[in-house]
DOZAKE-32106 format. One record per residue (C-alpha): residue in three letters; x, y, z; residue number from 1. Coordinates in steps of 0.5 Angstrom, whole numbers. Layout:
roke  px  py  pz  tortor
ALA  X  Y  Z  NUM $
...
This chain:
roke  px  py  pz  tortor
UNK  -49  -113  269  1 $
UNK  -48  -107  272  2 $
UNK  -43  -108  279  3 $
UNK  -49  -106  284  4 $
UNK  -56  -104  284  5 $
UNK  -55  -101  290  6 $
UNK  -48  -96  287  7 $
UNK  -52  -95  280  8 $
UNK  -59  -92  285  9 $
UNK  -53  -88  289  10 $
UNK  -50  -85  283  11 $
UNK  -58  -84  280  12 $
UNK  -60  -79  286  13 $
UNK  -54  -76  286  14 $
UNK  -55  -73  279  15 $
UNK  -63  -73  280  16 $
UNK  -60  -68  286  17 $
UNK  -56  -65  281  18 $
UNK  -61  -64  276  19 $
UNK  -67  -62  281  20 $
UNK  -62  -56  284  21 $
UNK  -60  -53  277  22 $
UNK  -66  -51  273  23 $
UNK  -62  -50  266  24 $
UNK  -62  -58  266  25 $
UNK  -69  -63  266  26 $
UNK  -71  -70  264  27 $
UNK  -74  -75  266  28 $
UNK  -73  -76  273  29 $
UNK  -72  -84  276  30 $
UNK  -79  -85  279  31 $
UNK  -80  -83  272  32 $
UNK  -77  -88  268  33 $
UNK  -81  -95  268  34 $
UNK  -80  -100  272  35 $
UNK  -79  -106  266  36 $
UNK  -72  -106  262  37 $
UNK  -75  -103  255  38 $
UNK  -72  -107  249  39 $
UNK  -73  -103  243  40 $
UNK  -74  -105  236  41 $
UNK  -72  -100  230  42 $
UNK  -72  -103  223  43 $
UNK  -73  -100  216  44 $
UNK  -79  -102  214  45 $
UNK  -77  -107  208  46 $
UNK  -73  -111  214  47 $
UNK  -80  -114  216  48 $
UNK  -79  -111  223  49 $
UNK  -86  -111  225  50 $
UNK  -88  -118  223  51 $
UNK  -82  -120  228  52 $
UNK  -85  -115  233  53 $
UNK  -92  -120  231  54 $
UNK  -88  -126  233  55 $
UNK  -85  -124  239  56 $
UNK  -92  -122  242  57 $
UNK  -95  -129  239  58 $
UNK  -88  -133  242  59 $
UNK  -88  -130  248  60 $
UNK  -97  -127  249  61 $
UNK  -100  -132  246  62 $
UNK  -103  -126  242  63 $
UNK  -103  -120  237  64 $
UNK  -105  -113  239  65 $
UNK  -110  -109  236  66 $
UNK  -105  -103  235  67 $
UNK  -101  -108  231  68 $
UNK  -101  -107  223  69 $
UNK  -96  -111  219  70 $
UNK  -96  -108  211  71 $
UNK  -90  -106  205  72 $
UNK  -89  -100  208  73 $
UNK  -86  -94  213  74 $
UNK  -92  -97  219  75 $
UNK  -90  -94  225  76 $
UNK  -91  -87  226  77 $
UNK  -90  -86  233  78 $
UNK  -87  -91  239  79 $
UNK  -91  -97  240  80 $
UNK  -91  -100  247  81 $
UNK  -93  -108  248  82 $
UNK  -92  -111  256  83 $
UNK  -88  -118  255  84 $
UNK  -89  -119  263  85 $
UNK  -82  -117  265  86 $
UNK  -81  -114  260  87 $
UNK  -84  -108  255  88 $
UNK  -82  -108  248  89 $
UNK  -82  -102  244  90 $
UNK  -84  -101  236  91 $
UNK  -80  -95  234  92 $
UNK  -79  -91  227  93 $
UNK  -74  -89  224  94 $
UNK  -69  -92  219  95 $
UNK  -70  -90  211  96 $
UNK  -77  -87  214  97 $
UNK  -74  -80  211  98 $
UNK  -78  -77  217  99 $
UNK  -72  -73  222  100 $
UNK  -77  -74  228  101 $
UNK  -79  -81  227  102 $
UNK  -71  -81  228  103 $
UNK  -70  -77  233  104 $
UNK  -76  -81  237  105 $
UNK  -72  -87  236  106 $
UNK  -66  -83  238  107 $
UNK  -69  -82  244  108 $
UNK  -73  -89  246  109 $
UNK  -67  -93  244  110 $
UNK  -63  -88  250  111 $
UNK  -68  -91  255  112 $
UNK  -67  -97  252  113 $
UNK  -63  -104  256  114 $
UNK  -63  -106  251  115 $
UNK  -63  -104  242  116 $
UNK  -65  -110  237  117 $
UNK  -64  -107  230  118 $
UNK  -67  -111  225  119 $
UNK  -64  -112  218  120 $
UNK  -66  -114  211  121 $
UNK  -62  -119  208  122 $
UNK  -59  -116  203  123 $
UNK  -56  -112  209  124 $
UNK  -58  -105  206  125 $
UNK  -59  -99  212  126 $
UNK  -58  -93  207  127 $
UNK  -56  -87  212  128 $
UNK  -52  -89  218  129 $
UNK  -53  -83  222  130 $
UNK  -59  -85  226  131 $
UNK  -55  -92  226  132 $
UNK  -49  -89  229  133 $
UNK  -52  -85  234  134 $
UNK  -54  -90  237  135 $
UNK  -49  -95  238  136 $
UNK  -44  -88  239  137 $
UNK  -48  -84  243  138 $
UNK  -49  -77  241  139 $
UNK  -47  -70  246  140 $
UNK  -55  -72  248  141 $
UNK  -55  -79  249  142 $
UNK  -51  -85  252  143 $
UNK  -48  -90  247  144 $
UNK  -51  -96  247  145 $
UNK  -46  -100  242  146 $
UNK  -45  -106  247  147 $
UNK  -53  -106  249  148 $
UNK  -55  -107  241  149 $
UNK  -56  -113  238  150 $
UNK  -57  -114  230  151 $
UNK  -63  -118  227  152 $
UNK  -62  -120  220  153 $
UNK  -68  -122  218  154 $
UNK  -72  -125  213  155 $
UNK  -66  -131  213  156 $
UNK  -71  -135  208  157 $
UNK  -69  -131  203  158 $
UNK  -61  -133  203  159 $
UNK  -63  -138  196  160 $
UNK  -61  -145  200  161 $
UNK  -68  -149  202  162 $
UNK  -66  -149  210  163 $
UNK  -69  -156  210  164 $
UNK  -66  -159  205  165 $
UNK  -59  -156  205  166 $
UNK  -58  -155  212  167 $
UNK  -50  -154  213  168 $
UNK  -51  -149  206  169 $
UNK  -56  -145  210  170 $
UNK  -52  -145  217  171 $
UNK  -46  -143  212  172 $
UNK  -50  -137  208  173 $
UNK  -52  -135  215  174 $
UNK  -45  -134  218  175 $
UNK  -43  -131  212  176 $
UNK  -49  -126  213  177 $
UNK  -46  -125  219  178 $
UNK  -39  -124  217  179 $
UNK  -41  -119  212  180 $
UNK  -44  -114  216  181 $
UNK  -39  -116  221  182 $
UNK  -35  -112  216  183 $
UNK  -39  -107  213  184 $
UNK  -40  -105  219  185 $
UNK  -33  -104  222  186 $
UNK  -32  -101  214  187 $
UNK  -36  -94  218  188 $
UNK  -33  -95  224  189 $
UNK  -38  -99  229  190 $
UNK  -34  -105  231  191 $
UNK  -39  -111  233  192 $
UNK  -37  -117  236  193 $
UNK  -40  -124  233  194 $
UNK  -44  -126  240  195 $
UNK  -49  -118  237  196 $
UNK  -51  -121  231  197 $
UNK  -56  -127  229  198 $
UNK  -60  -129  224  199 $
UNK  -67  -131  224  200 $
UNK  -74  -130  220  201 $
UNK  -80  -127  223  202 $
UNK  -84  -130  219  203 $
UNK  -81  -135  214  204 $
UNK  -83  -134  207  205 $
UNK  -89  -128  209  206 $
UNK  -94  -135  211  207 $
UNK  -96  -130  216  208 $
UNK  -96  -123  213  209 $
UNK  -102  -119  216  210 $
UNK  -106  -123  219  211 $
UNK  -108  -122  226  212 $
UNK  -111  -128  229  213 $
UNK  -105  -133  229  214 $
UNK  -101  -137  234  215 $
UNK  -96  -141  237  216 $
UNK  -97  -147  233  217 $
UNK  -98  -142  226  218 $
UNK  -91  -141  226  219 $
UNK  -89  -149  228  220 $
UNK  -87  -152  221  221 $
UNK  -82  -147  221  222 $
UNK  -79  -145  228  223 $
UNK  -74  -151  228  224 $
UNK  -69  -147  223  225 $
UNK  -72  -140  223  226 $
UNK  -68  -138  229  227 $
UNK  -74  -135  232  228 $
UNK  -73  -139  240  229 $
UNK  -66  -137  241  230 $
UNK  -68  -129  240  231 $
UNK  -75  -131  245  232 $
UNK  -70  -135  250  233 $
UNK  -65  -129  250  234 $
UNK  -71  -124  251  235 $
UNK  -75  -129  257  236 $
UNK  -68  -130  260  237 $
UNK  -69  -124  265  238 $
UNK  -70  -126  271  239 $
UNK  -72  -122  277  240 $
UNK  -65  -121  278  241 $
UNK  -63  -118  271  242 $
UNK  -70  -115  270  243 $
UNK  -67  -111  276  244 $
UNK  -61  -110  273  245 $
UNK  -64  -108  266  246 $
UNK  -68  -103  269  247 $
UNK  -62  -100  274  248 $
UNK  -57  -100  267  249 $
UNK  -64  -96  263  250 $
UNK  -65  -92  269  251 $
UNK  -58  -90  268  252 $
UNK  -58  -89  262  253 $
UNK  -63  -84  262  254 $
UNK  -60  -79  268  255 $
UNK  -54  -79  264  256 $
UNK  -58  -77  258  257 $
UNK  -61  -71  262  258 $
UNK  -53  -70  263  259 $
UNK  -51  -70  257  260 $
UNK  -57  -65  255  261 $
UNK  -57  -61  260  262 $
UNK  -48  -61  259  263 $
UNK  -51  -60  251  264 $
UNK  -55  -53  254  265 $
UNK  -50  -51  258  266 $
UNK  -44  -51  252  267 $
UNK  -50  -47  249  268 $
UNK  -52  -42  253  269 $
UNK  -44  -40  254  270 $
UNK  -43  -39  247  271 $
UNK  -49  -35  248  272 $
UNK  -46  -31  253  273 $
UNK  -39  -31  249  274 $
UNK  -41  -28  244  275 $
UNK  -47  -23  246  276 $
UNK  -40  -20  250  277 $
UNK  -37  -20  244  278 $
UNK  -42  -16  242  279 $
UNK  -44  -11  248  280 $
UNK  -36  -9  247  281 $
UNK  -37  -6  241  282 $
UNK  -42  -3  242  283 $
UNK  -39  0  249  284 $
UNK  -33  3  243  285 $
UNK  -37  6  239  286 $
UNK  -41  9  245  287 $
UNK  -34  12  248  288 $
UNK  -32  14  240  289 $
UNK  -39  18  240  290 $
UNK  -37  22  247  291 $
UNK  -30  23  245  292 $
UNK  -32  26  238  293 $
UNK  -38  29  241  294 $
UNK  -32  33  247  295 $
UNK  -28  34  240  296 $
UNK  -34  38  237  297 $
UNK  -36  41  243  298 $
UNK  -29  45  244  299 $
UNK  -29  46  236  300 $
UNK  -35  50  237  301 $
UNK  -33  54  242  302 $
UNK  -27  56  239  303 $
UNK  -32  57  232  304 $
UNK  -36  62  238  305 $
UNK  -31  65  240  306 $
UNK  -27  67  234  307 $
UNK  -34  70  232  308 $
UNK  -34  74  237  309 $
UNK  -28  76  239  310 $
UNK  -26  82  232  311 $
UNK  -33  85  236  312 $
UNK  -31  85  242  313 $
UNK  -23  88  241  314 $
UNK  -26  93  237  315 $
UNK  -31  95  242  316 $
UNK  -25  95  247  317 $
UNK  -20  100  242  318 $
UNK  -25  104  242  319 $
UNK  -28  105  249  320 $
UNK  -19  106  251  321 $
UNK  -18  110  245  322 $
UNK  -23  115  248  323 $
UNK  -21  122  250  324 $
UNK  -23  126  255  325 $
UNK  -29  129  252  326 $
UNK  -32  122  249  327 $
UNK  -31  117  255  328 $
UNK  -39  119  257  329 $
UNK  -41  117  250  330 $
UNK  -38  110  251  331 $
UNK  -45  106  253  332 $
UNK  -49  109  248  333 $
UNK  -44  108  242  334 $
UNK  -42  101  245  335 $
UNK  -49  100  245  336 $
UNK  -49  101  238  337 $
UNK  -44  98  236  338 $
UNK  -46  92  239  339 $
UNK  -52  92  235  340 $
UNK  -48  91  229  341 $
UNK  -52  88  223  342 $
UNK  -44  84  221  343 $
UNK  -44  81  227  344 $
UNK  -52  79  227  345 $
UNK  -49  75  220  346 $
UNK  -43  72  222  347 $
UNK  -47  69  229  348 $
UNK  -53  67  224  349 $
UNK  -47  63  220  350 $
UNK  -44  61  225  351 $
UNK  -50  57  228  352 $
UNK  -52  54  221  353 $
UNK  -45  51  221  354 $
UNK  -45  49  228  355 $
UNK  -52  46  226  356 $
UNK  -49  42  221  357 $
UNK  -43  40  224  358 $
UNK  -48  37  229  359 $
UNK  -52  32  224  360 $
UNK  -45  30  221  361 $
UNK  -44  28  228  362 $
UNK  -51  24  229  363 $
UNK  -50  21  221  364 $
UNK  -43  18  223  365 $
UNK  -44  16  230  366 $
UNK  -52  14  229  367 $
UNK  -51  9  225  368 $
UNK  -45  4  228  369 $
UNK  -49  6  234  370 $
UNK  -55  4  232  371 $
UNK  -52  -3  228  372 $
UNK  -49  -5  234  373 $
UNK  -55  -3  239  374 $
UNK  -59  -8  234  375 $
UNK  -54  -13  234  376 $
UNK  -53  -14  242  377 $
UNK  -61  -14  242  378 $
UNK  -61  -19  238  379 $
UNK  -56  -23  241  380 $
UNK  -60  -22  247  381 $
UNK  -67  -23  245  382 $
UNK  -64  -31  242  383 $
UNK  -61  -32  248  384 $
UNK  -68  -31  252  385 $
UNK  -72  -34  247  386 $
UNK  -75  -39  250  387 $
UNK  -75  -47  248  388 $
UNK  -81  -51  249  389 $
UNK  -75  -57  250  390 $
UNK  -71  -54  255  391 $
UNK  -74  -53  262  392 $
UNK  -69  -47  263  393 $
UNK  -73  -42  259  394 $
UNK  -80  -44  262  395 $
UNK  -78  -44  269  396 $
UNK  -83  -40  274  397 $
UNK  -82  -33  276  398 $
UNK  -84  -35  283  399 $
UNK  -80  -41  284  400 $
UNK  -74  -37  281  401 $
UNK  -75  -32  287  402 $
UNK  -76  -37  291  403 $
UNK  -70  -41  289  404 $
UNK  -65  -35  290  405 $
UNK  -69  -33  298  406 $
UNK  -68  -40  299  407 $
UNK  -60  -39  297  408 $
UNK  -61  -45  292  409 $
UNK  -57  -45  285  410 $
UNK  -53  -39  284  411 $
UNK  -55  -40  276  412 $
UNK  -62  -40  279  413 $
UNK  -59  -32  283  414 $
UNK  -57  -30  277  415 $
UNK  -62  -30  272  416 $
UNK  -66  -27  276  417 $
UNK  -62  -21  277  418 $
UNK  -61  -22  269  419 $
UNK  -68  -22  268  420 $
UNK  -70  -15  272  421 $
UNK  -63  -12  268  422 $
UNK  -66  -14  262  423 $
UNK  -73  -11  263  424 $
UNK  -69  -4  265  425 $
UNK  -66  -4  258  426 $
UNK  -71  -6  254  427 $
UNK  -75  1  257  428 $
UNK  -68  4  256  429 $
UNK  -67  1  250  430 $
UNK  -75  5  248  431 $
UNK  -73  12  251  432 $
UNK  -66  13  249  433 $
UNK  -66  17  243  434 $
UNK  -60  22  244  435 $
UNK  -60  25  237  436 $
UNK  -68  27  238  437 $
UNK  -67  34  241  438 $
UNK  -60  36  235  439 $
UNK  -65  41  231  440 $
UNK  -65  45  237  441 $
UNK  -59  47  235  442 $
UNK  -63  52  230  443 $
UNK  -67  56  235  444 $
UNK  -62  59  239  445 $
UNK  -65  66  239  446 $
UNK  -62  72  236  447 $
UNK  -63  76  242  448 $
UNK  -56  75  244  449 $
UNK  -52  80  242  450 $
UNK  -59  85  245  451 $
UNK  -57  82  252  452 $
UNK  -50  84  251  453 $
UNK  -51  90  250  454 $
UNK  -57  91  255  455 $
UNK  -51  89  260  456 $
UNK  -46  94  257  457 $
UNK  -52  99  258  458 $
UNK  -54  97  265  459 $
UNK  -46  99  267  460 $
UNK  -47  105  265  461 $
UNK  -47  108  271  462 $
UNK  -40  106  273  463 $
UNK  -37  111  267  464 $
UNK  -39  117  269  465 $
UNK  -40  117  276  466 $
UNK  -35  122  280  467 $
UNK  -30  127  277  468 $
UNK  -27  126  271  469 $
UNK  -20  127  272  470 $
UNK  -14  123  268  471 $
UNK  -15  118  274  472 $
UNK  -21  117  274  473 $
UNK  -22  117  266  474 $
UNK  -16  111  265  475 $
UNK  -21  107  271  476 $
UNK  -27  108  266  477 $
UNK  -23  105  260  478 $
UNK  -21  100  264  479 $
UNK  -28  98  267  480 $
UNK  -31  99  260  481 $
UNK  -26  94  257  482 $
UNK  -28  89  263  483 $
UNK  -35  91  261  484 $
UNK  -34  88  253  485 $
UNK  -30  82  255  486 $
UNK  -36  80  261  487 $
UNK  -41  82  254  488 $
UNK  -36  78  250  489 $
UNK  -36  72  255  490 $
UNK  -43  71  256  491 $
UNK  -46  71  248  492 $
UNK  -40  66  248  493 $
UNK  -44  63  253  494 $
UNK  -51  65  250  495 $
UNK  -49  62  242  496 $
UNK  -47  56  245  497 $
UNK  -53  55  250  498 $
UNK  -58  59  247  499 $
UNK  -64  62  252  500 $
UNK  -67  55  255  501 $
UNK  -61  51  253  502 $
UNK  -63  50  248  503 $
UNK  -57  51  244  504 $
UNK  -51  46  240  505 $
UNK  -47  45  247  506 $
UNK  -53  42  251  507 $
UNK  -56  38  245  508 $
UNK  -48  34  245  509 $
UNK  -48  35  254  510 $
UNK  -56  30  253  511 $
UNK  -54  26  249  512 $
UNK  -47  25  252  513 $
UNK  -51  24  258  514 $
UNK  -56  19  255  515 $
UNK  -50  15  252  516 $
UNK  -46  15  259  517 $
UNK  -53  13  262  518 $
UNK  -54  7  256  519 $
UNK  -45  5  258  520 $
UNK  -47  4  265  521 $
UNK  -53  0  264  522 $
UNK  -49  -5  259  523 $
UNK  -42  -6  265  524 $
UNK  -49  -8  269  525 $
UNK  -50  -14  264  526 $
UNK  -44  -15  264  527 $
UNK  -43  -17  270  528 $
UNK  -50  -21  271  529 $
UNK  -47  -24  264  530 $
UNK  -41  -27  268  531 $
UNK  -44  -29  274  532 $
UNK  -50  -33  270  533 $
UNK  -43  -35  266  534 $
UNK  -39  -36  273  535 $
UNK  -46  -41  276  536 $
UNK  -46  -44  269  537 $
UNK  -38  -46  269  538 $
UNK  -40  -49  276  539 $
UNK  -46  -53  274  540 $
UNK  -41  -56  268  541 $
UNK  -37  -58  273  542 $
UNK  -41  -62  277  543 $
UNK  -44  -65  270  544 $
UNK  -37  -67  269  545 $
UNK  -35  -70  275  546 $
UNK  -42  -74  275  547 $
UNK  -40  -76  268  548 $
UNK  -33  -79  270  549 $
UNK  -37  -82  275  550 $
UNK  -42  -86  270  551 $
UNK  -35  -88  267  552 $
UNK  -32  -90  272  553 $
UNK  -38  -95  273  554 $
UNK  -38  -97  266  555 $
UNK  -32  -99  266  556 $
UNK  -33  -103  272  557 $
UNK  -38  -107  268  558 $
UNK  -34  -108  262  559 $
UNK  -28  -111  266  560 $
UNK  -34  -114  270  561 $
UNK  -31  -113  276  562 $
């Protein structure tokens, strides 16, 4: 027995609190659990498990329920419940059924159970050992109940020794049985002791088989060697006093289910984070080599404009200091016409086409990666947060998670929260953030540029011929008209890289810089959400792992019986 009723039901509402506090674990709570001890019966269906089923009602009911099928196949689809007073037995599939949800069924009714009968063909035949080990070892979702299972080789009139008129040769036949399966189970690693193991026959020589309307006094002929009574007796002997136990120790299992599910989710859910990390980095290094190659392209561009107009405006300023005397008042007419030179309208139309296409092999190396790694890390996200009709944690109410996070409740319950609302924004920004849509503007840079110019060069015009025109005054104007040309040079720079309405190759890599700058910001915010949802996580495994070595601590208590 397990050491207190009182010390299991403290430790059972201690991870019941747990379980309540943290929405990513769920599970049965302990008003929840049956108040009976469930002793559940798995079998394949050649075992004759449902006939055994059938006599232990009939043994210990007096009577068959409707619901009872006994025929030569899988007949047990879903967990069948039969109350035996103190006790419920429960009929589950699994074993050979080649069905994984009848397993699992069985996997989960055997994790609630106080105790397991595992019900064998003579032959000893089991086939696939997962479900079997499952059980007994336990899984990352569900307690061990190696030292709660019973082995049931039935159908013991079909060892070939008439038990009646060779009794010493059948009690040997049933001890090597037992021997046998002793052995081949400890073959596969599950180690049994010989008090786990009987021998019986449910229903001798099938006499019974499917009928429905029997009794006690049907199965009497036989029930003195088919050893039935000692497995009746042992099901009959929980008293009040164990019944309460068998319930506490079911009850226990069941909470440490819950830990062990939500410890299971928990693991999970951190990997996610790990790698939806792992992949929010790469894309943050393909946005930082965009920008740094994009702040390349920019000043490669500007250099590129600059060489365009630089030949123009040195021969401009040449000509305007090597004027003499006479030619200085024709400066801003022929300034004006030199800067309506058709090579130069040319070399800016080249220089446009170039820098158009430097743009798009911009866009084609970078758009690529960028968008590979942005499809990547939605994904990773959109899997994280698809939700899982077995798990409460996706399922949690957006109200109650308000609620929860207002009342100072989990930090895991704060964190979500705050990772829902960061999401929702990239999701919007994840639509809107489309830097590579304005690079044809590029082209449309206007060619009115070298016009503006030269209307600057005009507007100035006054300041060369106002006043006298001594040696003086004439060294000042050449200097003012070669100040006017560099200004002139500057701003069809400027008007090249810009264009009119900023429109030009500068501001399409500054916007999606900008969009890029704005998209990094977004994802160091879920990064930091990320890592306190992570932080709450780790938190919430502690306290599972501390509770688990609790339950260990008890279960080792049981097993010393101290």
């Amino acid at each position: 027995d397990l050491p207190a009723d009182s010390s299991v039901a403290e430790l059972i509402r201690e991870i019941e609190d747990a379980t309540v506090l943290d929405a990513q674990m769920s599970g049965a709570s302990h008003s929840q659990v049956a108040i009976k001890p469930a002793i559940v019966v798995l079998g394949d269906y050649s075992s004759g498990k449902s006939s055994l089923i059938k006599r232990l009602l009939v043994e210990m009911s007096g009577q068959v329920p409707a619901n009872l099928r006994v025929r030569g196949g899988a007949a047990t689809s879903a967990v069948e419940r039969y109350d035996l007073g103190h006790i419920q037995l429960l009929d589950t599939p699994g074993f050979q059924s080649g069905n994984r949800e009848h397993d699992a069924l069985a996997l989960k009714s055997a994790g609630e159970a106080a105790l397991v009968l595992v019900v064998l063909h003579v032959n000893l035949l089991i086939g696939d050992m997962t479900l079997l080990r499952g059980i007994v070892e336990g899984t990352h979702e569900t307690v061990a109940k190696g030292t709660r299972t019973i082995y049931l080789i039935n159908r013991s009139d079909e060892l070939g020794v008439d038990p009646t008129a060779a009794p010493e040769d059948f009690l040997l036949l049933k001890d090597r049985k037992k021997a046998e399966l002793i052995a081949a189970l400890g073959s596969c690693g599950i180690e049994v002791n010989a008090n786990q193991v009987h021998v019986l026959s449910g229903d001798p020589f099938g006499e019974i088989g499917a009928r429905t309307d029997v009794s006690r006094e049907d199965y009497a002929q036989h029930r003195d060697w088919d050893g039935v009574e000692p497995l009746v007796r042992m099901l009959d002997s929980y008293s009040r006093k164990s019944g309460s136990a068998g319930v506490s120790g079911a009850q226990l299992d069941t909470a440490v289910n819950m830990l062990l599910q939500g410890r299971n989710r928990i693991e999970q859910k951190v990997a996610e984070l790990r790698g939806e990390e792992t992949a929010r980095t790469s894309l943050e290094q393909s946005i930082r080599n965009c920008q740094q190659d994009s702040e390349l392209l920019e000043k490669s561009l500007r250099q590129d404009a600059q060489r365009v107009v630089e030949p123009y405006a040195n021969r401009y300023t040449a000509y305007a200091v090597g004027q003499d005397r006479g030619g200085v008042e024709d400066i801003p007419a022929a300034l004006n016409g030199l800067w309506a030179n058709s090579d130069l309208d040319s070399d800016i139309d080249q220089f446009m086409i170039k820098a158009h296409q430097e743009i798009e092999t911009w866009f084609r190396t970078h758009a690529s990666t960028i968008g590979r790694e942005m499809d990547a890390l939605a994904f990773t996200t959109v899997r994280h947060r698809a939700e899982d009709p077995e798990s409460e944690f996706v399922g949690v109410d957006a109200g109650n998670i308000a609620a929860g996070a207002a009342k100072g409740g989990s930090a895991f319950v704060r964190a979500i929260a705050n990772r829902d609302t960061v999401y929702a924004i990239g999701k919007g920004i994840g639509v809107k953030f489309k830097p590579w849509g304005a690079v044809k503007a590029a082209g449309r840079v206007a060619k009115v540029a070298p016009i503006l110019a030269a209307a600057g060069v005009a507007a100035d015009a006054h300041a060369m011929v106002k006043g006298e025109l001594s040696t003086n005054a004439r060294e000042e104007q050449r200097r003012e008209a070669a100040g006017v040309i560099e200004e002139a040079a500057a701003d069809l720079v400027h008007q090249l890289l810009n264009g009119i309405d900023e429109n030009g190759p500068t501001p399409v890599l500054r916007v999606s810089a900008a969009s890029l700058s704005e998209y990094a910001k977004l994802l160091e915010s879920q990064r930091l959400v990320a890592a306190d949802e992570e932080r709450a996580l780790m938190d919430t495994l502690s306290k599972v792992e501390r509770l688990l070595s609790q339950v260990e601590n008890l279960r080792e208590c049981e097993r010393s019986g101290e």
